[in-house]
PDB file of N, CA, C and O in Angstrom, chain B, residues numbered from 101:
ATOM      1  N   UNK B 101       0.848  -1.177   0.000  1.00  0.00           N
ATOM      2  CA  UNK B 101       0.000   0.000   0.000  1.00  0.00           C
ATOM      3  C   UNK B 101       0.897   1.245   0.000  1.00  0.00           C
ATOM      4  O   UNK B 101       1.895   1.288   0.720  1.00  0.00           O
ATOM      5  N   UNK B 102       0.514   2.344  -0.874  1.00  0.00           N
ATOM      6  CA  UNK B 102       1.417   3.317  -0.946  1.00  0.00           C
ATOM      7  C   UNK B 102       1.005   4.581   0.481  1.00  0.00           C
ATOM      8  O   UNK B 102      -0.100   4.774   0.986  1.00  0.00           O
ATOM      9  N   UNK B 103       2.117   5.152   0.766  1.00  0.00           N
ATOM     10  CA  UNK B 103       1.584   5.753   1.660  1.00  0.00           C
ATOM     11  C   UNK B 103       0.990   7.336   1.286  1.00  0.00           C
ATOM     12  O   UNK B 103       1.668   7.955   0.466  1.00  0.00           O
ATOM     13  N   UNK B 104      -0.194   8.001   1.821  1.00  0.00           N
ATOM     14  CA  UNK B 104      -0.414   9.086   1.707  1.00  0.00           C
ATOM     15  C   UNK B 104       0.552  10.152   1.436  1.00  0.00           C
ATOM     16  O   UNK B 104       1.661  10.221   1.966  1.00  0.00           O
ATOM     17  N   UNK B 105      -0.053  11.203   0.354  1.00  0.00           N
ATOM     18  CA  UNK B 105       1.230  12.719   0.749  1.00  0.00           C
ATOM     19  C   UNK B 105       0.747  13.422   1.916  1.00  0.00           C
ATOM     20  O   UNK B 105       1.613  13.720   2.739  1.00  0.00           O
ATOM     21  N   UNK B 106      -0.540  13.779   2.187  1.00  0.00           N
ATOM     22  CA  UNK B 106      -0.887  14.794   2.896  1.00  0.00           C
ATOM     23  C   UNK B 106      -0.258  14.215   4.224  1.00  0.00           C
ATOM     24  O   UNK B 106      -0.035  13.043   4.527  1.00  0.00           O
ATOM     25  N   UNK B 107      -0.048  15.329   4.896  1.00  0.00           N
ATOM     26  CA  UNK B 107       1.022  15.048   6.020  1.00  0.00           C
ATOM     27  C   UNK B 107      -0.302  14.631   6.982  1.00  0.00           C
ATOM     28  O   UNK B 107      -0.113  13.658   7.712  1.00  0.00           O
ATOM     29  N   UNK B 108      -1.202  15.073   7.027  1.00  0.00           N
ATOM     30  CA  UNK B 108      -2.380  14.503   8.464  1.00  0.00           C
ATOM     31  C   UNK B 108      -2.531  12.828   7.612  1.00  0.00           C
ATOM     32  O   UNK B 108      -2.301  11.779   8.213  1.00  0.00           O
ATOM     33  N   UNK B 109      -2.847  12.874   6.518  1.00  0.00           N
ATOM     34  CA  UNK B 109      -3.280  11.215   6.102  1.00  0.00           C
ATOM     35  C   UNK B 109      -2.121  10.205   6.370  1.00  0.00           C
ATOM     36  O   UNK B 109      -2.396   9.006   6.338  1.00  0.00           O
ATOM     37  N   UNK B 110      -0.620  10.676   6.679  1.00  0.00           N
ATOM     38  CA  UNK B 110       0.292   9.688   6.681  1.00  0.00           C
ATOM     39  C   UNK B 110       0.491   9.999   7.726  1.00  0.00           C
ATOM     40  O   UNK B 110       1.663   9.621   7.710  1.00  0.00           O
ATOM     41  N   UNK B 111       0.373  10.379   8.679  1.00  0.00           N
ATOM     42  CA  UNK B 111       0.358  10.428   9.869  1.00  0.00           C
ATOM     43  C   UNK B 111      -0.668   9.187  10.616  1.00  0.00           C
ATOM     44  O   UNK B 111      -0.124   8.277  11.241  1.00  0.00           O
ATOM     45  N   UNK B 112      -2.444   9.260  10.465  1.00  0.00           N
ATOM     46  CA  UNK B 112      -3.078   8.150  10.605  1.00  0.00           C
ATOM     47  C   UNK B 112      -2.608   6.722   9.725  1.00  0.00           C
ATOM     48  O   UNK B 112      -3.076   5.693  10.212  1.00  0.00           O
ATOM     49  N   UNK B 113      -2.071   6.605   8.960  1.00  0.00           N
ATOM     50  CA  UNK B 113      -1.340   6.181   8.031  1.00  0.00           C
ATOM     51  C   UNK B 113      -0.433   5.054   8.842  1.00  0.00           C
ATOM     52  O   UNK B 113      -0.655   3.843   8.832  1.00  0.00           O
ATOM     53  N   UNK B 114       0.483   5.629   9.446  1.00  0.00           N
ATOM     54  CA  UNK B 114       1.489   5.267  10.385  1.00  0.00           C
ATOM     55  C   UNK B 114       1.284   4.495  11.419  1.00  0.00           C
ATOM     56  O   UNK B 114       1.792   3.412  11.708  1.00  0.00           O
ATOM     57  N   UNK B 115       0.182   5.394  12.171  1.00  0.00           N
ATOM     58  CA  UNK B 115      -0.812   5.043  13.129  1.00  0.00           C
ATOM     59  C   UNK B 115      -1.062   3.582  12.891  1.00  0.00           C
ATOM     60  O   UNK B 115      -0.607   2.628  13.522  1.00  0.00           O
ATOM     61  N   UNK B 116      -2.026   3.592  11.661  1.00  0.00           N
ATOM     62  CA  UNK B 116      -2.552   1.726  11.576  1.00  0.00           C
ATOM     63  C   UNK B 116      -2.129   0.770  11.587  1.00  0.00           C
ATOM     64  O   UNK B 116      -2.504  -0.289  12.090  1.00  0.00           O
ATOM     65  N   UNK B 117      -0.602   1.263  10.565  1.00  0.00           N
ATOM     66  CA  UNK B 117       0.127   0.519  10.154  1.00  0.00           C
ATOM     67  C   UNK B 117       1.104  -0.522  11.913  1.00  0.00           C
ATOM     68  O   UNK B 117       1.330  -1.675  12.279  1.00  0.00           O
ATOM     69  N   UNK B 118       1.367   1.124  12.472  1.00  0.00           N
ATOM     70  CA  UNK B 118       1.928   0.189  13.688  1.00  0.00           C
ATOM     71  C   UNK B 118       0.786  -0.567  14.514  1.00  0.00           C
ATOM     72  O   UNK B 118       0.786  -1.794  14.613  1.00  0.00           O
ATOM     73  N   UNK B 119      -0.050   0.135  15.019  1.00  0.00           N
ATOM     74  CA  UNK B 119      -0.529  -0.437  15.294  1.00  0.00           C
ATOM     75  C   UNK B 119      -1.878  -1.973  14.968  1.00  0.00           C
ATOM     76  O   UNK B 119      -2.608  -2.548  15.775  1.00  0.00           O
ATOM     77  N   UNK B 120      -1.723  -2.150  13.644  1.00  0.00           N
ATOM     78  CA  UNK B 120      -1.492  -3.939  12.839  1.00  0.00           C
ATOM     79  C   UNK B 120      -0.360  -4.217  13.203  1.00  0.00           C
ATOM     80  O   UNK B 120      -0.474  -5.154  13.993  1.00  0.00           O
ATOM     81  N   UNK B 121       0.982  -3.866  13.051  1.00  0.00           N
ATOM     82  CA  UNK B 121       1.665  -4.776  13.430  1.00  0.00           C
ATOM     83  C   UNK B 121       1.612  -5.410  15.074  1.00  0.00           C
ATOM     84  O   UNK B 121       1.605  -6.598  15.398  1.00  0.00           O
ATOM     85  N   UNK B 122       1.579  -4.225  15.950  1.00  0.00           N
ATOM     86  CA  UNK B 122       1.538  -5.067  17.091  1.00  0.00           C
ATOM     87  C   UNK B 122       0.723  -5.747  17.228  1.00  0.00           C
ATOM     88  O   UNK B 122       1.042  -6.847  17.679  1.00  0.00           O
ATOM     89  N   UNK B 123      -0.357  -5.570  17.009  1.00  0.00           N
ATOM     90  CA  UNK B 123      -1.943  -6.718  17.062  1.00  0.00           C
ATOM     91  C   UNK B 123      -1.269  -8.043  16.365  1.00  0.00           C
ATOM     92  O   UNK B 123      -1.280  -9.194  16.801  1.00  0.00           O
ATOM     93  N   UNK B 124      -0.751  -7.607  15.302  1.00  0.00           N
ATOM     94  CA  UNK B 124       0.203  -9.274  14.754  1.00  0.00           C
ATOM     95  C   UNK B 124       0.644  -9.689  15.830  1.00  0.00           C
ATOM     96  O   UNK B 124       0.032 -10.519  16.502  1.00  0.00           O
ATOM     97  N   UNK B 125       1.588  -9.266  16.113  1.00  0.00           N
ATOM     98  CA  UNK B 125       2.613  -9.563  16.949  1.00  0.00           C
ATOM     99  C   UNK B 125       2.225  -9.953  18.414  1.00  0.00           C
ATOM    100  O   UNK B 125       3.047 -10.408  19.209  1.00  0.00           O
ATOM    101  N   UNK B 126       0.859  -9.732  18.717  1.00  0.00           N
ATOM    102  CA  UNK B 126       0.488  -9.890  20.128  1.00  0.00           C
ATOM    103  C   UNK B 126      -0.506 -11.314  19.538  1.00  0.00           C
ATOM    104  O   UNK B 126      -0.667 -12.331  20.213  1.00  0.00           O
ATOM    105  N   UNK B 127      -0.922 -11.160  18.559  1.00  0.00           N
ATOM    106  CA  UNK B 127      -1.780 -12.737  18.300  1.00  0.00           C
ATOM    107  C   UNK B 127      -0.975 -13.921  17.995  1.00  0.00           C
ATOM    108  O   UNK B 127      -1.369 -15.076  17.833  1.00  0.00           O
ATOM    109  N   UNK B 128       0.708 -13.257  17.921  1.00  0.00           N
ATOM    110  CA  UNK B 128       1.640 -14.605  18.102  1.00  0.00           C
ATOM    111  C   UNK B 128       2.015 -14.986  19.107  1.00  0.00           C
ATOM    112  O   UNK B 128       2.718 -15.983  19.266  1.00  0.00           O
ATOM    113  N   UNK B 129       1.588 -14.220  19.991  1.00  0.00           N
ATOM    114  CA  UNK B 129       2.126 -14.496  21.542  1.00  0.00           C
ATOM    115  C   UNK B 129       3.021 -13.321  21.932  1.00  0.00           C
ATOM    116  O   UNK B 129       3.177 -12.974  23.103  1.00  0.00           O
ATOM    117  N   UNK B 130       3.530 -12.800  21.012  1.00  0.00           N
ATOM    118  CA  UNK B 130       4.855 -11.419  20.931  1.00  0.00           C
ATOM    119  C   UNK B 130       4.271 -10.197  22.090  1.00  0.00           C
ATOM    120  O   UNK B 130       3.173  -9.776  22.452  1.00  0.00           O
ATOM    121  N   UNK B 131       5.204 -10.024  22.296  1.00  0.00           N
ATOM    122  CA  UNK B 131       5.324  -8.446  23.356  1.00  0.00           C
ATOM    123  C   UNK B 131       5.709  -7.109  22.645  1.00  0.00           C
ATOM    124  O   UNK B 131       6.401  -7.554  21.730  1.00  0.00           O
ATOM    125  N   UNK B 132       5.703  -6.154  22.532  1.00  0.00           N
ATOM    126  CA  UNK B 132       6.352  -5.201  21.736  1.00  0.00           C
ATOM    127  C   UNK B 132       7.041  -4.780  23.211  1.00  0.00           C
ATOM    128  O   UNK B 132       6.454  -4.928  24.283  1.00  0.00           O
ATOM    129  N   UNK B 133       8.609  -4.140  23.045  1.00  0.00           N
ATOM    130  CA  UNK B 133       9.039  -3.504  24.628  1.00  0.00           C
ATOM    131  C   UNK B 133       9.161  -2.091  24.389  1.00  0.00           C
ATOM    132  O   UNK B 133       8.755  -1.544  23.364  1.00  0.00           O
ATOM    133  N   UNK B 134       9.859  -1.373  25.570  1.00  0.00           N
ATOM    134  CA  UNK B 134       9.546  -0.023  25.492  1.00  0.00           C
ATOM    135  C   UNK B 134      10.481   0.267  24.446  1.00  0.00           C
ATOM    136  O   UNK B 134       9.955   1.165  23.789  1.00  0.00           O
ATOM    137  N   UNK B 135      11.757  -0.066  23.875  1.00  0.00           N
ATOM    138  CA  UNK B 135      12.603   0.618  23.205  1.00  0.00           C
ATOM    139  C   UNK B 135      11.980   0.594  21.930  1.00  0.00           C
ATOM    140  O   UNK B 135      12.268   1.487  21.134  1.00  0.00           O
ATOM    141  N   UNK B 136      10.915  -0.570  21.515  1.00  0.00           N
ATOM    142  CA  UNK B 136      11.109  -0.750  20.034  1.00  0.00           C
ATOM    143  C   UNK B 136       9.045   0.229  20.234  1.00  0.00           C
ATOM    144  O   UNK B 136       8.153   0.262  19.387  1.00  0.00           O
ATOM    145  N   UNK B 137       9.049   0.518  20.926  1.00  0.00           N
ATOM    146  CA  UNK B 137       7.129   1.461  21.232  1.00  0.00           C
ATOM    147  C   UNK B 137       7.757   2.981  21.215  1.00  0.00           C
ATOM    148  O   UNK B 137       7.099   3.983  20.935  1.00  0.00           O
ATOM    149  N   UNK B 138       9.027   2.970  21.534  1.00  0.00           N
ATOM    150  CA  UNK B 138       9.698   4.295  21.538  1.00  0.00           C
ATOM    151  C   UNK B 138       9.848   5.033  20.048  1.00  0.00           C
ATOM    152  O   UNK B 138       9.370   6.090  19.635  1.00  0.00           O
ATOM    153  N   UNK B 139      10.956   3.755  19.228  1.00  0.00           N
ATOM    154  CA  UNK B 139      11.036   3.789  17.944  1.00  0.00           C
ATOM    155  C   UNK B 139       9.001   4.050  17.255  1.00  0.00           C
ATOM    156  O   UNK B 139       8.716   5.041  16.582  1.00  0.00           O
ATOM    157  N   UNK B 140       8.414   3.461  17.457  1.00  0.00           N
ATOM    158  CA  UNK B 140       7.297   3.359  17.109  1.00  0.00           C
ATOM    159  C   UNK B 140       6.744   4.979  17.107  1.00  0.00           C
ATOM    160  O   UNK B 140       6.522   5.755  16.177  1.00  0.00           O
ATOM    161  N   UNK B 141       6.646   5.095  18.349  1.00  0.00           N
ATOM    162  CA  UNK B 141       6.566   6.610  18.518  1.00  0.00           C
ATOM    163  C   UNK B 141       6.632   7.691  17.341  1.00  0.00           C
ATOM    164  O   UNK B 141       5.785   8.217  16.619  1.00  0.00           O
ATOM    165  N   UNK B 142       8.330   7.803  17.506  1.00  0.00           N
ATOM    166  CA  UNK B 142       9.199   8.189  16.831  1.00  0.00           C
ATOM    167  C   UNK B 142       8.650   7.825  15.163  1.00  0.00           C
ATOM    168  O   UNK B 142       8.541   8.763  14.373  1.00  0.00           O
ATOM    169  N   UNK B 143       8.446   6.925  14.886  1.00  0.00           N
ATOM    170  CA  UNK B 143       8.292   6.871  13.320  1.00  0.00           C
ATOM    171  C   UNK B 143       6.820   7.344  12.873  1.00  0.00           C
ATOM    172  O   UNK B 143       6.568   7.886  11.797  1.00  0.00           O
ATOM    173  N   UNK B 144       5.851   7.030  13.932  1.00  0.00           N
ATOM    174  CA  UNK B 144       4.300   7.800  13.653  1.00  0.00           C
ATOM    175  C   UNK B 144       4.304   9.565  13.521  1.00  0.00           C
ATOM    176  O   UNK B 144       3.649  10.236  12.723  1.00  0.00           O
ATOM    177  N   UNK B 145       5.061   9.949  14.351  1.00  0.00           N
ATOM    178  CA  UNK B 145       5.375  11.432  14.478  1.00  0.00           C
ATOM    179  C   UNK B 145       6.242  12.252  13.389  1.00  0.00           C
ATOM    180  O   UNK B 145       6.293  13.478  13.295  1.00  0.00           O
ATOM    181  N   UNK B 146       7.096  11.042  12.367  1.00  0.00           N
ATOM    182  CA  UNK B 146       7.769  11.542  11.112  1.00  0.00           C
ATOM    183  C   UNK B 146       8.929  11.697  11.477  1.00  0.00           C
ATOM    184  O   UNK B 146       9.502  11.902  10.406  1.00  0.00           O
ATOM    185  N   UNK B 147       9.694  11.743  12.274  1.00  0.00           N
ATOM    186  CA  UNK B 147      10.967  11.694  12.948  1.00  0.00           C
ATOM    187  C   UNK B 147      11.606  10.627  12.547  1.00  0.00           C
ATOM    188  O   UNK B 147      12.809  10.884  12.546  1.00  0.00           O
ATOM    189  N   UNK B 148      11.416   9.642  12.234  1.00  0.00           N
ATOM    190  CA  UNK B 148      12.190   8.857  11.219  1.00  0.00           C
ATOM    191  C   UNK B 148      11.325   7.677  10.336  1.00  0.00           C
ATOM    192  O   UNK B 148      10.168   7.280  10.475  1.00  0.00           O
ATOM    193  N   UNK B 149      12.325   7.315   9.428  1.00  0.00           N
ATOM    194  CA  UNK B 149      11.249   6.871   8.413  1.00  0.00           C
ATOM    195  C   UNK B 149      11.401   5.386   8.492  1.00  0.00           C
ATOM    196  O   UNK B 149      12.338   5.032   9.208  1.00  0.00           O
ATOM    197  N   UNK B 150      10.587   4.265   7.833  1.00  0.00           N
ATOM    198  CA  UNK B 150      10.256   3.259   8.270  1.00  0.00           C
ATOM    199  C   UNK B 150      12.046   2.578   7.959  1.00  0.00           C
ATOM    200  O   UNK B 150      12.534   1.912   8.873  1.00  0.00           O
ATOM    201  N   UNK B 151      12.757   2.772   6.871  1.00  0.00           N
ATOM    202  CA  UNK B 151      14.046   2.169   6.836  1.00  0.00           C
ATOM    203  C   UNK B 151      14.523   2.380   8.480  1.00  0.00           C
ATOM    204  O   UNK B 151      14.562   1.653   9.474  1.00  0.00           O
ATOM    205  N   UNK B 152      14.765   3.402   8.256  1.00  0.00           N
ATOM    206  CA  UNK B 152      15.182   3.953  10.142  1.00  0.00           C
ATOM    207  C   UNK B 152      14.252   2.895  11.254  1.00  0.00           C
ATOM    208  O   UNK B 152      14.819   2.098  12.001  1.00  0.00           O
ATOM    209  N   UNK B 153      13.365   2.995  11.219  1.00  0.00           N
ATOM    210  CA  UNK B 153      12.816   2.186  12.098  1.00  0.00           C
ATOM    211  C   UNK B 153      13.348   0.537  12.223  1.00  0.00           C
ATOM    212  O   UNK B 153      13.802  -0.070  13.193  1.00  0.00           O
ATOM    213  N   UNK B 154      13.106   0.128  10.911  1.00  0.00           N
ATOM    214  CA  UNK B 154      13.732  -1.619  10.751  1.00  0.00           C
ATOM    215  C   UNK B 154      15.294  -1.543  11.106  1.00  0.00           C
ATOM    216  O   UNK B 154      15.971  -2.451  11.588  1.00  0.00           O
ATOM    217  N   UNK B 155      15.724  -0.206  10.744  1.00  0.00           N
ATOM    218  CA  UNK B 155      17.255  -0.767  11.069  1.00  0.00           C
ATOM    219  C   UNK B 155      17.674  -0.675  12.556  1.00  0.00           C
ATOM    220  O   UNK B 155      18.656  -1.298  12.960  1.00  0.00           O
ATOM    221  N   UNK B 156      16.807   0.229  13.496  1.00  0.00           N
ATOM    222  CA  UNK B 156      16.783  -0.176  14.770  1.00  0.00           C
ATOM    223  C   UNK B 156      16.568  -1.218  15.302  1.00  0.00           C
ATOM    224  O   UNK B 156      17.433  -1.702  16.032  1.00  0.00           O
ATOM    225  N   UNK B 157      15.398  -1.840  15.099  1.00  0.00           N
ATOM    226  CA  UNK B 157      15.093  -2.885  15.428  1.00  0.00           C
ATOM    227  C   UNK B 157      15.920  -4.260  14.958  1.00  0.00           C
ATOM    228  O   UNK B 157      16.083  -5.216  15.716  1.00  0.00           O
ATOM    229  N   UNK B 158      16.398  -4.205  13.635  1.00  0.00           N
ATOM    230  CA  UNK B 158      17.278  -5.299  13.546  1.00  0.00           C
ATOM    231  C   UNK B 158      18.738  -5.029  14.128  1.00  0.00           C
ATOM    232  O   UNK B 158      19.387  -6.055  14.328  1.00  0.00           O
ATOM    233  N   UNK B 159      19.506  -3.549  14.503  1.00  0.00           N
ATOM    234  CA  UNK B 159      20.212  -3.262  15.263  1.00  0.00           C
ATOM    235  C   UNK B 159      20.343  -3.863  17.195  1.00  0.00           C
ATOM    236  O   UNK B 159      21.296  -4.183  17.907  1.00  0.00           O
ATOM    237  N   UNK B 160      18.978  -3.776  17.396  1.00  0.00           N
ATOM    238  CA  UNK B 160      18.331  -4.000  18.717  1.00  0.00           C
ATOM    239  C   UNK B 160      18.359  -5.819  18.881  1.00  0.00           C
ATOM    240  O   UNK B 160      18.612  -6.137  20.042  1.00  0.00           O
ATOM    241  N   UNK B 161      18.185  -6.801  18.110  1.00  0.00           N
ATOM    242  CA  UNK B 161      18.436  -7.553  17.995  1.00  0.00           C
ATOM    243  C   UNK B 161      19.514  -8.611  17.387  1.00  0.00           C
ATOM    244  O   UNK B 161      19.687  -9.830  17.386  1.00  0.00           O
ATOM    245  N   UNK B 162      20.036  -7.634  16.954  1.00  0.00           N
ATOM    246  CA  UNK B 162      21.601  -8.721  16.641  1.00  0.00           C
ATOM    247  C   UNK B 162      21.418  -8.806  15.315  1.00  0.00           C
ATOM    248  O   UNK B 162      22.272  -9.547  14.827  1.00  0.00           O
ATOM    249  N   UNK B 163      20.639  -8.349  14.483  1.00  0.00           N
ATOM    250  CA  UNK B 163      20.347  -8.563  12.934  1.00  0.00           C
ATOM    251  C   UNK B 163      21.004  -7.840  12.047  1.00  0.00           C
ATOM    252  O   UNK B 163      21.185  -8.175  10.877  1.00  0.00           O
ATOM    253  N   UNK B 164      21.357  -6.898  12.527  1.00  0.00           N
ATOM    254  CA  UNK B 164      22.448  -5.530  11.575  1.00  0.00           C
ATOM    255  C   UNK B 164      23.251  -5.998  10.442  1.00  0.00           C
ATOM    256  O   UNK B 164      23.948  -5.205   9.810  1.00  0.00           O
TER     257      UNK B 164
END
């Protein structure tokens, strides 16, 4: 799915998107923790973009 231009539509945008993933991630049994809800934060608000986000998280886990 492509993401919105208007800055309010990719903003809710962001929004869904994380929050589907954690709903994934919690119907596997998964936890989301504070560092990677932080990043989350951070990427709904436009402060960094989803590359930025994955490379934390695979940073955060040994995946880099």
């Amino acid at each position: 799915m492509t993401p919105p231009s208007d800055p309010a539509q990719l903003t809710l945008f962001r929004q869904r998107s994380v929050h589907e993933a954690e709903h994934s991630g919690e119907m596997e049994g998964l936890h989301v923790d504070s560092d990677t809800s932080s990043d989350a934060v951070d990427y709904v608000a436009g402060r960094i973009d989803s590359d930025e986000l994955v490379a934390r998280a695979r940073a955060r886990y040994g995946l880099a």
